[in-house]
TORRO-28736 format. One record per residue: residue number from 1; x, y, z of N, C-alpha, C in turn. Coordinates in steps of 0.05 Angstrom, whole numbers, plus 5000, padded with zeros to 4 digits. Layout:
N
{pos = NUM&neast = X&nnorth = Y&nup = Z&caeast = X&canorth = Y&caup = Z&ceast = X&cnorth = Y&cup = Z}
...
This chain:
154
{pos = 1&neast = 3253&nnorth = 0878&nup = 9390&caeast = 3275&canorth = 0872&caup = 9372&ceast = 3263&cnorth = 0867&cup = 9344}
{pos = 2&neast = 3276&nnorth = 0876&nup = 9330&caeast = 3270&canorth = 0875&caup = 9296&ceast = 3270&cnorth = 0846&cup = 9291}
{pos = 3&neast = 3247&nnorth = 0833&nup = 9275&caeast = 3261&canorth = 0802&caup = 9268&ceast = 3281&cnorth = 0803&cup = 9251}
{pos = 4&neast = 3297&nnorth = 0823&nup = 9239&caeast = 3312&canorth = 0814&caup = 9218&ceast = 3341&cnorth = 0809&cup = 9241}
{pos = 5&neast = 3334&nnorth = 0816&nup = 9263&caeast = 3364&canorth = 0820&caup = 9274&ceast = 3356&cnorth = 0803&cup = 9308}
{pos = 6&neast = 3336&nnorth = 0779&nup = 9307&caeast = 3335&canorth = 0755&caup = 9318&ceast = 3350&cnorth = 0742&cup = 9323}
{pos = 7&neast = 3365&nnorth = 0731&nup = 9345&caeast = 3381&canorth = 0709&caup = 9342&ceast = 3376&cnorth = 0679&cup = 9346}
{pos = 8&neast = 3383&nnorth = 0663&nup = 9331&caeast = 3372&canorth = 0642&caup = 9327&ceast = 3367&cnorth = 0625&cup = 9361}
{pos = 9&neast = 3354&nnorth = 0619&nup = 9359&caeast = 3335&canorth = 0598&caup = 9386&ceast = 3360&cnorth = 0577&cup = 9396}
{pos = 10&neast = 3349&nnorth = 0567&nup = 9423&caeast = 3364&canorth = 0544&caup = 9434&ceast = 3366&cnorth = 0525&cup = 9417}
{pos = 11&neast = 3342&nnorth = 0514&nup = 9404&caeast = 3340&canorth = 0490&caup = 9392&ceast = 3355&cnorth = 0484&cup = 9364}
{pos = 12&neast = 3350&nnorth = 0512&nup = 9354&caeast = 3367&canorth = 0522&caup = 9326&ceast = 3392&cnorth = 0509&cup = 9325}
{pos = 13&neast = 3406&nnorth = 0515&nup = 9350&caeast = 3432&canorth = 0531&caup = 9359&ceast = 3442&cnorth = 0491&cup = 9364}
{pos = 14&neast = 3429&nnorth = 0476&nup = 9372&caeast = 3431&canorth = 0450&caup = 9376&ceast = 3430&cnorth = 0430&cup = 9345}
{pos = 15&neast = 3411&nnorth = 0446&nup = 9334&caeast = 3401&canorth = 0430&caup = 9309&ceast = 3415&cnorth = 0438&cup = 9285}
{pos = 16&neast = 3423&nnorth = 0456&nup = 9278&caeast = 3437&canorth = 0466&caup = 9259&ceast = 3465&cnorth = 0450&cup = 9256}
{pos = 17&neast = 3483&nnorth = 0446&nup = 9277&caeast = 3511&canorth = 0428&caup = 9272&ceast = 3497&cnorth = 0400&cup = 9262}
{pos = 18&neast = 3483&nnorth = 0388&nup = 9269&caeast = 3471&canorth = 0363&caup = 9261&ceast = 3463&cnorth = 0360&cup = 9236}
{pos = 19&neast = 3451&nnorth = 0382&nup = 9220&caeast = 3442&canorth = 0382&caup = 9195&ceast = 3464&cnorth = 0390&cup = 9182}
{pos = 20&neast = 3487&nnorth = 0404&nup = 9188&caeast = 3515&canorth = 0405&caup = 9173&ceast = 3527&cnorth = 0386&cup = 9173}
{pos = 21&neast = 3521&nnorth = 0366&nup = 9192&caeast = 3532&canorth = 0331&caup = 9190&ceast = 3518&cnorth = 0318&cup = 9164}
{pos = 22&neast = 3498&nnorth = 0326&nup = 9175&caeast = 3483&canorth = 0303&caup = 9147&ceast = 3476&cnorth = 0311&cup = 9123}
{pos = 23&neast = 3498&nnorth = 0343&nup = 9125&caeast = 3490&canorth = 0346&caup = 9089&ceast = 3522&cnorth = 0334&cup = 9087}
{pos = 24&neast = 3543&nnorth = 0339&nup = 9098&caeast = 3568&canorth = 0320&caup = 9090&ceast = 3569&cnorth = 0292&cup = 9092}
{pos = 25&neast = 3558&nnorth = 0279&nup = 9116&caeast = 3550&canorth = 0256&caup = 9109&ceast = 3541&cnorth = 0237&cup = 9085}
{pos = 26&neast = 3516&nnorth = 0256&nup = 9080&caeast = 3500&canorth = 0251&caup = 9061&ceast = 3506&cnorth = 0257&cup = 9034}
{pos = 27&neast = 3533&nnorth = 0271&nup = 9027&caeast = 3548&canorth = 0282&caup = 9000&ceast = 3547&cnorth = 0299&cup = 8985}
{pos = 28&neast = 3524&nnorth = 0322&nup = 9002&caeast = 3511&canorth = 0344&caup = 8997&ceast = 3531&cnorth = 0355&cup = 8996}
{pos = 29&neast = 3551&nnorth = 0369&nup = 9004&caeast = 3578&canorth = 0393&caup = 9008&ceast = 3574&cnorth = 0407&cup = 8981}
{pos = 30&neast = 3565&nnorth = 0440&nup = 8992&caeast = 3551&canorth = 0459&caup = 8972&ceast = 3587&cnorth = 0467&cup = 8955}
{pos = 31&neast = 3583&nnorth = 0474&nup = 8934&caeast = 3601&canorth = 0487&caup = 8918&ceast = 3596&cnorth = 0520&cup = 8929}
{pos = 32&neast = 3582&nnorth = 0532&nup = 8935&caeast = 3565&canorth = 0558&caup = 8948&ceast = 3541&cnorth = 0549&cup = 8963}
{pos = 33&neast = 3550&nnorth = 0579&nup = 8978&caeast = 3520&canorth = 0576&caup = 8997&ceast = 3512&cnorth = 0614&cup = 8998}
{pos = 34&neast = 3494&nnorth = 0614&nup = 8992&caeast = 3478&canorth = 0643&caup = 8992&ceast = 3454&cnorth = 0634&cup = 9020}
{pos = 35&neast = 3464&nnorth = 0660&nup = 9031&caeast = 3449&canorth = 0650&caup = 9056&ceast = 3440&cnorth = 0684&cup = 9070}
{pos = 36&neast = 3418&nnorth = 0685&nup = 9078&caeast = 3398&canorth = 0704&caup = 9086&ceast = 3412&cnorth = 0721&cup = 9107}
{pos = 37&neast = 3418&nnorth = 0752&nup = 9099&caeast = 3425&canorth = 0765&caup = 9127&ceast = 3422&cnorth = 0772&cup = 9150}
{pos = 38&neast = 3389&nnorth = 0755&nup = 9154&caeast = 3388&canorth = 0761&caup = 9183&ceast = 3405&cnorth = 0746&cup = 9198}
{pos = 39&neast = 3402&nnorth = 0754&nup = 9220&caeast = 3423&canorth = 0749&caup = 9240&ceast = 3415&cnorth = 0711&cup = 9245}
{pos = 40&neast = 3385&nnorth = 0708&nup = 9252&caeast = 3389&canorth = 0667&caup = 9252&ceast = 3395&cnorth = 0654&cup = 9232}
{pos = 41&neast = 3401&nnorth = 0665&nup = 9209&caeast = 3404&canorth = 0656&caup = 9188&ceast = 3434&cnorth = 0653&cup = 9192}
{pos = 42&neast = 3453&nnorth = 0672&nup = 9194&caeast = 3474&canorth = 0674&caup = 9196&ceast = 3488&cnorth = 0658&cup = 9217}
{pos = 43&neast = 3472&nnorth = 0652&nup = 9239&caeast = 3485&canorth = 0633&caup = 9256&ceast = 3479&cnorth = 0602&cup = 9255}
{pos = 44&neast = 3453&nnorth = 0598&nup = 9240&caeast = 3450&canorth = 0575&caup = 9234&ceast = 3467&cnorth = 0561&cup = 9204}
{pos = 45&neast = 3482&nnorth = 0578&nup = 9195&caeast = 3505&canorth = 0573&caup = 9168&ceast = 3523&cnorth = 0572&cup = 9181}
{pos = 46&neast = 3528&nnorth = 0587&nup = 9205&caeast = 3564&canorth = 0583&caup = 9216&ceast = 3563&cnorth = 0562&cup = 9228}
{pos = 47&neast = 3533&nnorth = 0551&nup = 9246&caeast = 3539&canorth = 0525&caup = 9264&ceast = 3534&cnorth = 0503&cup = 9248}
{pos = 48&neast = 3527&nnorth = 0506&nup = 9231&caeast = 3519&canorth = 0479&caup = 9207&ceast = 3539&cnorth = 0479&cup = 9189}
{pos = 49&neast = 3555&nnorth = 0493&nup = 9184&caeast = 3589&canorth = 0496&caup = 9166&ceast = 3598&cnorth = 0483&cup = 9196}
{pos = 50&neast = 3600&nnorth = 0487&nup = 9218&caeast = 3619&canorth = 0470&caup = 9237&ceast = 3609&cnorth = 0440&cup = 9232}
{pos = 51&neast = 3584&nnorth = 0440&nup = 9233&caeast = 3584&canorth = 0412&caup = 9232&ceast = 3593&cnorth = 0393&cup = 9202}
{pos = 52&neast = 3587&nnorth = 0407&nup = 9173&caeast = 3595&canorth = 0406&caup = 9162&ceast = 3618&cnorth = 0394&cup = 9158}
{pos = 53&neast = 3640&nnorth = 0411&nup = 9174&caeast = 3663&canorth = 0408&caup = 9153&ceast = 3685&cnorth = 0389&cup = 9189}
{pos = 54&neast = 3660&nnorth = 0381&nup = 9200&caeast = 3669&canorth = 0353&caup = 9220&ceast = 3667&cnorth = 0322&cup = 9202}
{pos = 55&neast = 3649&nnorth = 0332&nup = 9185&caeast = 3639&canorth = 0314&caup = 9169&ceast = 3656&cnorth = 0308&cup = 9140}
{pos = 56&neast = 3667&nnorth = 0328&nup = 9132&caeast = 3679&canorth = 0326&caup = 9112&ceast = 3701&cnorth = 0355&cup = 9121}
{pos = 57&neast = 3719&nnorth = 0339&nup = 9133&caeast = 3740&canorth = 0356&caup = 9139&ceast = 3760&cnorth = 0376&cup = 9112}
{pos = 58&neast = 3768&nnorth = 0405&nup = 9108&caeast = 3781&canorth = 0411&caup = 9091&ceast = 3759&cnorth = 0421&cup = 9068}
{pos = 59&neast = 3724&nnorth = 0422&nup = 9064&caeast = 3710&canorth = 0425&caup = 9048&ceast = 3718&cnorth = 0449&cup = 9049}
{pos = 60&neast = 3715&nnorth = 0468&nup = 9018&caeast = 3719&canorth = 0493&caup = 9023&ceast = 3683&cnorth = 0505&cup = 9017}
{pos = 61&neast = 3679&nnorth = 0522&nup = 9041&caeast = 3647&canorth = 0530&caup = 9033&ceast = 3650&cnorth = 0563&cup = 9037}
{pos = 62&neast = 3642&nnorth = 0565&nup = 9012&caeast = 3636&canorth = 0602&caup = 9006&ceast = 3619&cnorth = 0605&cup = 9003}
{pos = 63&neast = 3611&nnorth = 0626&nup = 9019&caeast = 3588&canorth = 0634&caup = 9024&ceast = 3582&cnorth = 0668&cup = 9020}
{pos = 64&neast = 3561&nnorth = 0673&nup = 9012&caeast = 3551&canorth = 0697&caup = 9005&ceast = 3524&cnorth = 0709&cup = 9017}
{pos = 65&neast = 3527&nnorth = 0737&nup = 9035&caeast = 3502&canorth = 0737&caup = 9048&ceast = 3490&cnorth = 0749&cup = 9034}
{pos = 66&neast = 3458&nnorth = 0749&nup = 9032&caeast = 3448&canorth = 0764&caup = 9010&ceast = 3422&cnorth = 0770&cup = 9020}
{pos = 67&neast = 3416&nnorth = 0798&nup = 9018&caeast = 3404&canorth = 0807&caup = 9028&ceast = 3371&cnorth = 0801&cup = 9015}
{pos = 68&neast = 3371&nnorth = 0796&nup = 8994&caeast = 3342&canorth = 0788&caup = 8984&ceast = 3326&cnorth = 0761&cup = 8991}
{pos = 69&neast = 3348&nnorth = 0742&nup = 9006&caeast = 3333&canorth = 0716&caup = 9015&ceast = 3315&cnorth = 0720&cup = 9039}
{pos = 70&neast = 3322&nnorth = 0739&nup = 9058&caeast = 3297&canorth = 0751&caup = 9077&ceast = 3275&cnorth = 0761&cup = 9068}
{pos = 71&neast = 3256&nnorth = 0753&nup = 9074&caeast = 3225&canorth = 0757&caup = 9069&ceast = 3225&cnorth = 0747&cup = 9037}
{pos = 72&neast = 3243&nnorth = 0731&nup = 9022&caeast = 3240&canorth = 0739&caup = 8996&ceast = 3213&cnorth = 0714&cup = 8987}
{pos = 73&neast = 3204&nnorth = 0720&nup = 8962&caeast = 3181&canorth = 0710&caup = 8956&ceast = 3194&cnorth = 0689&cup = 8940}
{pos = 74&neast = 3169&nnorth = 0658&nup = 8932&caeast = 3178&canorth = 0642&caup = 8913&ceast = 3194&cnorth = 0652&cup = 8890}
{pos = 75&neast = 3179&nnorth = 0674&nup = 8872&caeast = 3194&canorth = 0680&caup = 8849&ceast = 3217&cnorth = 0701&cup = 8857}
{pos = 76&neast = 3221&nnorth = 0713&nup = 8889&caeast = 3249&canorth = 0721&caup = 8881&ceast = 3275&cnorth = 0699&cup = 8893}
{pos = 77&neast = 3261&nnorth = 0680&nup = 8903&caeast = 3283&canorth = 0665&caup = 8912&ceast = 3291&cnorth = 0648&cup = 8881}
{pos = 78&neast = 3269&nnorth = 0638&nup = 8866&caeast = 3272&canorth = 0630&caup = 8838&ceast = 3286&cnorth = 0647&cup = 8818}
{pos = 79&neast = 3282&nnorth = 0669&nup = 8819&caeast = 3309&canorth = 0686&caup = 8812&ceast = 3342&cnorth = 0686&cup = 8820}
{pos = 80&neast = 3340&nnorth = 0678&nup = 8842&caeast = 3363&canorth = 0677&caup = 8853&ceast = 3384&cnorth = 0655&cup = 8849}
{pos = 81&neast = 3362&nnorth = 0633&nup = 8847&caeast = 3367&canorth = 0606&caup = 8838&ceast = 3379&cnorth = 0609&cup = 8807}
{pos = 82&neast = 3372&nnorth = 0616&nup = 8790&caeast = 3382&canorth = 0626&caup = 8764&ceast = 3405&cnorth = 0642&cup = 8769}
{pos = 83&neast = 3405&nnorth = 0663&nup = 8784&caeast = 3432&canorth = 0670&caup = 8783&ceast = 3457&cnorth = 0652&cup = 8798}
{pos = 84&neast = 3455&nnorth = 0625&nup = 8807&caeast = 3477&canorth = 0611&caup = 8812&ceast = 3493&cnorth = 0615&cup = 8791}
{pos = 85&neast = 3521&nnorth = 0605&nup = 8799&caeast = 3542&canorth = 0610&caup = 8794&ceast = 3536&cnorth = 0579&cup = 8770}
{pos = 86&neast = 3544&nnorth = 0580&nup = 8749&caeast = 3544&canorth = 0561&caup = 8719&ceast = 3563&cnorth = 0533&cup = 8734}
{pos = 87&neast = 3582&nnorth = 0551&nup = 8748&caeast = 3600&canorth = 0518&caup = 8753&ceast = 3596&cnorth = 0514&cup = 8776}
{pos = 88&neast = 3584&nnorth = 0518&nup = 8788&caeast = 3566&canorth = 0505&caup = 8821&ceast = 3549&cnorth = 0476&cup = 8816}
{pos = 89&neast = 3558&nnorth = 0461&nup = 8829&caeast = 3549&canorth = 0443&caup = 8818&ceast = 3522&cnorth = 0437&cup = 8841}
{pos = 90&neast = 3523&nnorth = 0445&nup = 8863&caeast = 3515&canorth = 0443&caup = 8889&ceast = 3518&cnorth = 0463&cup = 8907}
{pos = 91&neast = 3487&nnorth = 0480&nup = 8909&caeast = 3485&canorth = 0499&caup = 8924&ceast = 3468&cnorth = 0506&cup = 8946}
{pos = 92&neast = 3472&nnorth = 0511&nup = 8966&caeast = 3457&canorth = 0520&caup = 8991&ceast = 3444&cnorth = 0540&cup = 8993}
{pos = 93&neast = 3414&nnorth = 0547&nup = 9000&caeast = 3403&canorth = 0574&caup = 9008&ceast = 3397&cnorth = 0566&cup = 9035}
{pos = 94&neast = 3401&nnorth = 0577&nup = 9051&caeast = 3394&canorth = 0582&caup = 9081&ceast = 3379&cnorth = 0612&cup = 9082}
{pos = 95&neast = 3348&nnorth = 0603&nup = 9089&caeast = 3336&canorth = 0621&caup = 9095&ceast = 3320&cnorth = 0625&cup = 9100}
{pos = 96&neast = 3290&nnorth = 0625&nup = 9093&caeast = 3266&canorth = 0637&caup = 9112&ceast = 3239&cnorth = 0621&cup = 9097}
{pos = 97&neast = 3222&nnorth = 0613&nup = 9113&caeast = 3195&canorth = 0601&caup = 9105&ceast = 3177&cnorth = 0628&cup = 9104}
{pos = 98&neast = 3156&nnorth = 0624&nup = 9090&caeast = 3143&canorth = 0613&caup = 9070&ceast = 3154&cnorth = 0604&cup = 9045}
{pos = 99&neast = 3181&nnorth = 0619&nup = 9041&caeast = 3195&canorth = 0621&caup = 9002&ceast = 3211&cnorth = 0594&cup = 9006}
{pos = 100&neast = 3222&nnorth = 0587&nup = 9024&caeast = 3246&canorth = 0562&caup = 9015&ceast = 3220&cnorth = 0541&cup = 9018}
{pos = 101&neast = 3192&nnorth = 0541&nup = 9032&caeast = 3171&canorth = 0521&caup = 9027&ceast = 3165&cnorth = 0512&cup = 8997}
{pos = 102&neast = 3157&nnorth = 0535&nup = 8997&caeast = 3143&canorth = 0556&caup = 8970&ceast = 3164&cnorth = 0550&cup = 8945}
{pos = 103&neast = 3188&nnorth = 0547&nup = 8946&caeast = 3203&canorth = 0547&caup = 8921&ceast = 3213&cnorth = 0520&cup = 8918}
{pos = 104&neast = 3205&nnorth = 0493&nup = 8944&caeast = 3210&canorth = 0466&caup = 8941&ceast = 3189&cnorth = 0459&cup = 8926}
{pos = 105&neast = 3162&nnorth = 0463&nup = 8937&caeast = 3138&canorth = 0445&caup = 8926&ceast = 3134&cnorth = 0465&cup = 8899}
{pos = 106&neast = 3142&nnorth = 0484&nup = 8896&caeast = 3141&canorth = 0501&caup = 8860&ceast = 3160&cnorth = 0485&cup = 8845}
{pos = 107&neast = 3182&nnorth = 0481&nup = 8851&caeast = 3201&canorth = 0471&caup = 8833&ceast = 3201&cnorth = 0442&cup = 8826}
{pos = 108&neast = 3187&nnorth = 0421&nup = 8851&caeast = 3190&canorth = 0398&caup = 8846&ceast = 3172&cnorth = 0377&cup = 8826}
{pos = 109&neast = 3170&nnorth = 0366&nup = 8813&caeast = 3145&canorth = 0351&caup = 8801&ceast = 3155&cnorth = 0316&cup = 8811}
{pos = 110&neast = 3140&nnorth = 0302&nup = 8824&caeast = 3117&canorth = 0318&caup = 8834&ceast = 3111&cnorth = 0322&cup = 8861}
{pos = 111&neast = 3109&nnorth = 0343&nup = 8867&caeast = 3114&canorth = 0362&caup = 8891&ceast = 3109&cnorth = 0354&cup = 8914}
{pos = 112&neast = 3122&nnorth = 0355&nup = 8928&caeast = 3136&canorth = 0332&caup = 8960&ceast = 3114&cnorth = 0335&cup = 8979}
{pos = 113&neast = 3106&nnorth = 0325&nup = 8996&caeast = 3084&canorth = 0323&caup = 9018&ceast = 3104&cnorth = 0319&cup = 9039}
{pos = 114&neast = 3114&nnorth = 0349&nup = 9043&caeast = 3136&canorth = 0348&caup = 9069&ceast = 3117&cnorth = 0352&cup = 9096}
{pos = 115&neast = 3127&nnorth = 0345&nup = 9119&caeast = 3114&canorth = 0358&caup = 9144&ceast = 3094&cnorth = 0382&cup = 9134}
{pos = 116&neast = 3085&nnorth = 0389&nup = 9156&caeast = 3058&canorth = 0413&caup = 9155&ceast = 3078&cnorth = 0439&cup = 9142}
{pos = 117&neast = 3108&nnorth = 0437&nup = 9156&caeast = 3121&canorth = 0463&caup = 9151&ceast = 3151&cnorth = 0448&cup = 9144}
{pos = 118&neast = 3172&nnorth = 0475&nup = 9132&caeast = 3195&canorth = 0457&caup = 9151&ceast = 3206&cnorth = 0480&cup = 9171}
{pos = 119&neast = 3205&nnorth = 0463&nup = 9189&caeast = 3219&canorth = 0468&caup = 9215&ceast = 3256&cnorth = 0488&cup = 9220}
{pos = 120&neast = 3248&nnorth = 0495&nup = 9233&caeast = 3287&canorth = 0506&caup = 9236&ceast = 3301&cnorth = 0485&cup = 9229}
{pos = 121&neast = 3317&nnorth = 0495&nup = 9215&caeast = 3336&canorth = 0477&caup = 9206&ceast = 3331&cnorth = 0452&cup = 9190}
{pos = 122&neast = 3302&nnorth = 0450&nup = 9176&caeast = 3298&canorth = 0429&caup = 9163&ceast = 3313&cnorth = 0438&cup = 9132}
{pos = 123&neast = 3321&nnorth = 0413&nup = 9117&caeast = 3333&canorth = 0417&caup = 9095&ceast = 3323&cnorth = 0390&cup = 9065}
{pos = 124&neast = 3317&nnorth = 0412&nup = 9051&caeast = 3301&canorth = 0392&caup = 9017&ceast = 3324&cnorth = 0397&cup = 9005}
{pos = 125&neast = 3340&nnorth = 0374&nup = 8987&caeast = 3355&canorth = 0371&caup = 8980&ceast = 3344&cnorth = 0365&cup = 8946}
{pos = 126&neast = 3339&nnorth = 0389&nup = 8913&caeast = 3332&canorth = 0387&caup = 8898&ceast = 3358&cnorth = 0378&cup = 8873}
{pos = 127&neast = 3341&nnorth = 0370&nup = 8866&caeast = 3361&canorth = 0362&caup = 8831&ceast = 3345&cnorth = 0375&cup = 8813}
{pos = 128&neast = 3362&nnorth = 0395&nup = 8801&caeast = 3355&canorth = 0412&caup = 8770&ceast = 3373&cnorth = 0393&cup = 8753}
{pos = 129&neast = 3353&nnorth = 0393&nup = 8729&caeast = 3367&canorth = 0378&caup = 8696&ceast = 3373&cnorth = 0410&cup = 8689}
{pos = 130&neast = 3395&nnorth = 0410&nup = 8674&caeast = 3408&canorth = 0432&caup = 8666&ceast = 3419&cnorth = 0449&cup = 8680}
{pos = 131&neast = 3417&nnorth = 0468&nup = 8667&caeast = 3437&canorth = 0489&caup = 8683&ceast = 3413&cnorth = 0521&cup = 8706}
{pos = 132&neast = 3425&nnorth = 0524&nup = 8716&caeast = 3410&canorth = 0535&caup = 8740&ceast = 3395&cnorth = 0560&cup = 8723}
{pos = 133&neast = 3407&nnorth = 0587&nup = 8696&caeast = 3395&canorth = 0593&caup = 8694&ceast = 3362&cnorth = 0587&cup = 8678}
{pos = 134&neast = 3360&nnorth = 0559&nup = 8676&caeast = 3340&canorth = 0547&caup = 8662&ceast = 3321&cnorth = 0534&cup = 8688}
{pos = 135&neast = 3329&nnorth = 0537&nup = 8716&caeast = 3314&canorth = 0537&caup = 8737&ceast = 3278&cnorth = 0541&cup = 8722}
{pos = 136&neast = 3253&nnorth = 0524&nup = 8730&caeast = 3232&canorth = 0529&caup = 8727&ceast = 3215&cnorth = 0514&cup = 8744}
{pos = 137&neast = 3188&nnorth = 0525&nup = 8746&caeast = 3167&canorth = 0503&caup = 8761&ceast = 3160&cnorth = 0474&cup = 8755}
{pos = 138&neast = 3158&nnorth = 0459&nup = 8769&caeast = 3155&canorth = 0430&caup = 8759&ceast = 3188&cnorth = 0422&cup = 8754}
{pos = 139&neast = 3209&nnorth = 0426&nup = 8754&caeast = 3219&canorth = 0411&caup = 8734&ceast = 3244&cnorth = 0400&cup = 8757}
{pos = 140&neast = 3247&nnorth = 0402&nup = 8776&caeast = 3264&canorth = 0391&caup = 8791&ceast = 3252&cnorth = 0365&cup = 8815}
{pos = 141&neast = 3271&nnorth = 0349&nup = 8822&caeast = 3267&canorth = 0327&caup = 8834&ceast = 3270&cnorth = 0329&cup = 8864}
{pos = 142&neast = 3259&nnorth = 0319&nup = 8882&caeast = 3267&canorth = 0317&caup = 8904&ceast = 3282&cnorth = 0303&cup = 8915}
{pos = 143&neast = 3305&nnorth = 0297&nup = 8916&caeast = 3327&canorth = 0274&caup = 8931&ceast = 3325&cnorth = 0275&cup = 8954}
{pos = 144&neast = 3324&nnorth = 0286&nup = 8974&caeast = 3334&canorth = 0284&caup = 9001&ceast = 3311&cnorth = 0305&cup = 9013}
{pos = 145&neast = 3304&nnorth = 0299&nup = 9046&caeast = 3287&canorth = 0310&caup = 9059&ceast = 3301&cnorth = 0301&cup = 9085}
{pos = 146&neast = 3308&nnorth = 0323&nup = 9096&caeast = 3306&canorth = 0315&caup = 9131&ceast = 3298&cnorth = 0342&cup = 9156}
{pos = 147&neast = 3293&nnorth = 0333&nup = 9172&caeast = 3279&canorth = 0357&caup = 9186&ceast = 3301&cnorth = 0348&cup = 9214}
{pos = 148&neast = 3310&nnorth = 0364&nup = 9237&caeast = 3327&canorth = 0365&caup = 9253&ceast = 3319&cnorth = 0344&cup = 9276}
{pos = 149&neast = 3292&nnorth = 0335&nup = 9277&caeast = 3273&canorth = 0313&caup = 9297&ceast = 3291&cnorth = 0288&cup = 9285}
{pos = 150&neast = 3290&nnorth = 0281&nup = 9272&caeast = 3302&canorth = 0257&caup = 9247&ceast = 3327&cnorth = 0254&cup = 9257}
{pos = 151&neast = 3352&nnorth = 0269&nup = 9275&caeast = 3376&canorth = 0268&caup = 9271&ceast = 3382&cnorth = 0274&cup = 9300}
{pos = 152&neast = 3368&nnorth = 0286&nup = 9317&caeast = 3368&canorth = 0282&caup = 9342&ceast = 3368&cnorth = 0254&cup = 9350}
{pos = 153&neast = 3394&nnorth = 0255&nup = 9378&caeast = 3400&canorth = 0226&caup = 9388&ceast = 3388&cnorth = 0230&cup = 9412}
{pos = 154&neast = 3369&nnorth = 0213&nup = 9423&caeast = 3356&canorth = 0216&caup = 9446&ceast = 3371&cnorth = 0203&cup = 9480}
């Protein structure tokens, strides 16, 4: 099977509604979400929008699949990030490691000492000053870190 057309894992499939809790919980609720066309990508945005919008019932989340967040590199996911939408105030990428690693510890100053990796379904929650096409290295903050171990009820 091609990895672009994978379907996301047991654990995914468990962990993903949980981290859609705790981005509504937590007051995250994206204005957009651009999210990767492979296929675990796509199921880990539909089960994390369920959990989501348990959490914050009535959110409206639009979403856009886009084909460049697979395999995409730091500077093209940093491109991408610039093309957010001006009145988004809060946006989601769901998509693929090394680049969503690669584009937290590039963008943040000063740059997060997350786990070894992040994990399925882990989520860095950044703050840009200005406006997204002014996106650059160093210049954003890290607010929020959680990985799907953190949110599991045992």
């Amino acid at each position: 099977m091609a990895d672009h057309d994978r379907p996301l894992a047991k654990r995914g499939r468990g962990d993903a509604p949980r981290v859609g809790r705790w981005l509504g919980e937590s007051g995250f609720v994206p204005d957009a979400v651009v999210c990767s066309t492979a296929l675990r990508a796509r199921e880990t945005w539909k089960l994390a929008a369920a959990g989501l919008l348990a959490a914050v019932p009535g959110a409206l989340l639009a979403v856009r699949y886009e084909p460049r967040v697979y395999e995409a590199t730091v500077l093209g996911l940093l491109m991408l990030v610039r093309e957010f939408p001006p009145d988004a105030v809060t946006v989601l990428i769901v998509g693929h490691n090394p680049g969503l690693l690669d584009l937290t510890v590039g963008l943040t100053e000063p740059p997060p000492e997350p786990p070894h990796d992040f994990p399925t379904a882990a989520v860095a929650v950044l703050g840009l000053p200005g406006d997204w096409a002014d996106a650059a290295p160093e210049k954003a903050r890290l607010l929020a870190f959680t990985v799907p171990a953190d949110l599991r009820v045992e």
